[in-house]
N, C-alpha and C positions, 0 to 999 in steps of 0.2 A: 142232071141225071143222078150226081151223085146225093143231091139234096133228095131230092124221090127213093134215094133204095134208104136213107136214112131215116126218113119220113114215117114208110114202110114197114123198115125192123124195129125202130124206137129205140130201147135202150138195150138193144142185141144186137145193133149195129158195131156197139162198141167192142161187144164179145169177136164176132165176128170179125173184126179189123185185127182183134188180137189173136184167133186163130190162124190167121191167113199168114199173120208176120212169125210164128210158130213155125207154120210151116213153110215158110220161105227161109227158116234158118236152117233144116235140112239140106234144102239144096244148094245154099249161098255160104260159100265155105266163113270161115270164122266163127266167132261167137258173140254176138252181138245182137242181132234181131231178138234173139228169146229176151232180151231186159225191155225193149222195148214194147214185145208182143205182151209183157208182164205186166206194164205203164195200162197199156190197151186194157185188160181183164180189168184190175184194179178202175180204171175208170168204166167199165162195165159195171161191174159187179155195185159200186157206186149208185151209176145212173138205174141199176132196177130199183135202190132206194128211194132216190130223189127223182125220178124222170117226173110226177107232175107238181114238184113243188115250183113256184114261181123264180125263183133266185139261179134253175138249173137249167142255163141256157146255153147255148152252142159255146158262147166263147168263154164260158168258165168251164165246160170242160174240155177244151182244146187246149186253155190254157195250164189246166191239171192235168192234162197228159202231157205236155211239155216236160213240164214239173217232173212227173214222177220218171217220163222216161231219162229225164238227163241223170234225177237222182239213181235209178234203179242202173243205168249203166254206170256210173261210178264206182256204185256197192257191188257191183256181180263183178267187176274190172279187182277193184281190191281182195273179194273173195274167191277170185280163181287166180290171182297171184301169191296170195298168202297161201295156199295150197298146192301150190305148183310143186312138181319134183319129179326129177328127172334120175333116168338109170343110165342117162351118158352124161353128167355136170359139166364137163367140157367141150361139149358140142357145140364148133362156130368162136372157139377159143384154143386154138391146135396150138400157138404159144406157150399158154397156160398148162400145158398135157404135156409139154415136154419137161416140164421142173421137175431134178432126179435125175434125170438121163444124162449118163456120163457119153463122151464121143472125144474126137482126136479134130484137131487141129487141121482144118484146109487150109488154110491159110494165117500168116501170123497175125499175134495182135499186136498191132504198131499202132502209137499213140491211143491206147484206148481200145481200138477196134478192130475187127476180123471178122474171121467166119470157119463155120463149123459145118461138116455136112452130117444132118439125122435123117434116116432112111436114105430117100431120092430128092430131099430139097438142103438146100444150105443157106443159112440161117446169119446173119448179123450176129456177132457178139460182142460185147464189152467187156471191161475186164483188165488185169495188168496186164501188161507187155511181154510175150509170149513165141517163143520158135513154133512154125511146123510141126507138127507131129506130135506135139504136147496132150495129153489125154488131160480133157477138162471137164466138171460137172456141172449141170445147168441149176445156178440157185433162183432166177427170179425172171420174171417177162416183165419188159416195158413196150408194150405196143408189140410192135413187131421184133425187136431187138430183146436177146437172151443176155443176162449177165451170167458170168461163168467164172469159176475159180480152178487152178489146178489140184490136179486128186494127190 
């Protein structure tokens, strides 16, 4: 079947394969299909050149849509990360969002370690050896645990 509709459209099969993956990135969340449906045009656009030269047969261009789609998501992968930017930086990094924030002491810091409560959670910290109720400022995140000095 799918040899007959390719038969068919000839070398708008290819367009068509790229439209369809166009629009299946609308509805398939991510963004990903559009580099691929891109591969797809590219080898269209191609095959209206060459569709009756000898050398332009099915599996050179099967194998140049490979090609370009793994290239084309590479490049559109690096050029939506090189551009990325965000209006909340600390978003999925709540450790990192607390650096600055001065708090008191829950608990002491014995051998090293304690803890702090910021808002309604309490937090690991490091840091010198420290009473209760010591008001400390948060200089650094490692992982989950705050390093903290007193103010």
């Amino acid at each position: 079947m799918l040899a007959k509709i390719v038969a068919e459209l000839g070398p708008w099969s290819w367009w068509v394969a790229g439209l369809v993956l166009l629009a299946a990135e609308m509805i398939v969340p991510g963004f990903f299909l559009v580099w691929i449906g891109l591969a797809a045009l590219i080898v269209g656009a191609l095959s209206l050149l060459f569709w009756d030269s000898a050398f332009w047969v099915w599996e050179l261009q099967a194998i140049l849509f490979a090609l370009l789609a793994v290239a084309a998501t590479f490049a559109g992968r690096r050029l939506t990360l090189r551009n990325a930017t965000t209006d909340e930086p600390f978003l999925n990094q709540r450790g990192e969002s607390l650096v600055g924030r001065t708090a008191t002491l829950h608990e002491p810091i014995r051998e090293g370690r304690g803890r702090i409560r910021l808002d309604d959670t309490l937090w690991q910290v490091m840091g010198p050896d420290l009473p209760v109720g010591t008001q400390v400022k948060v200089v650094s995140c490692h992982g989950r645990d705050l390093r903290v000095e007193p103010i």
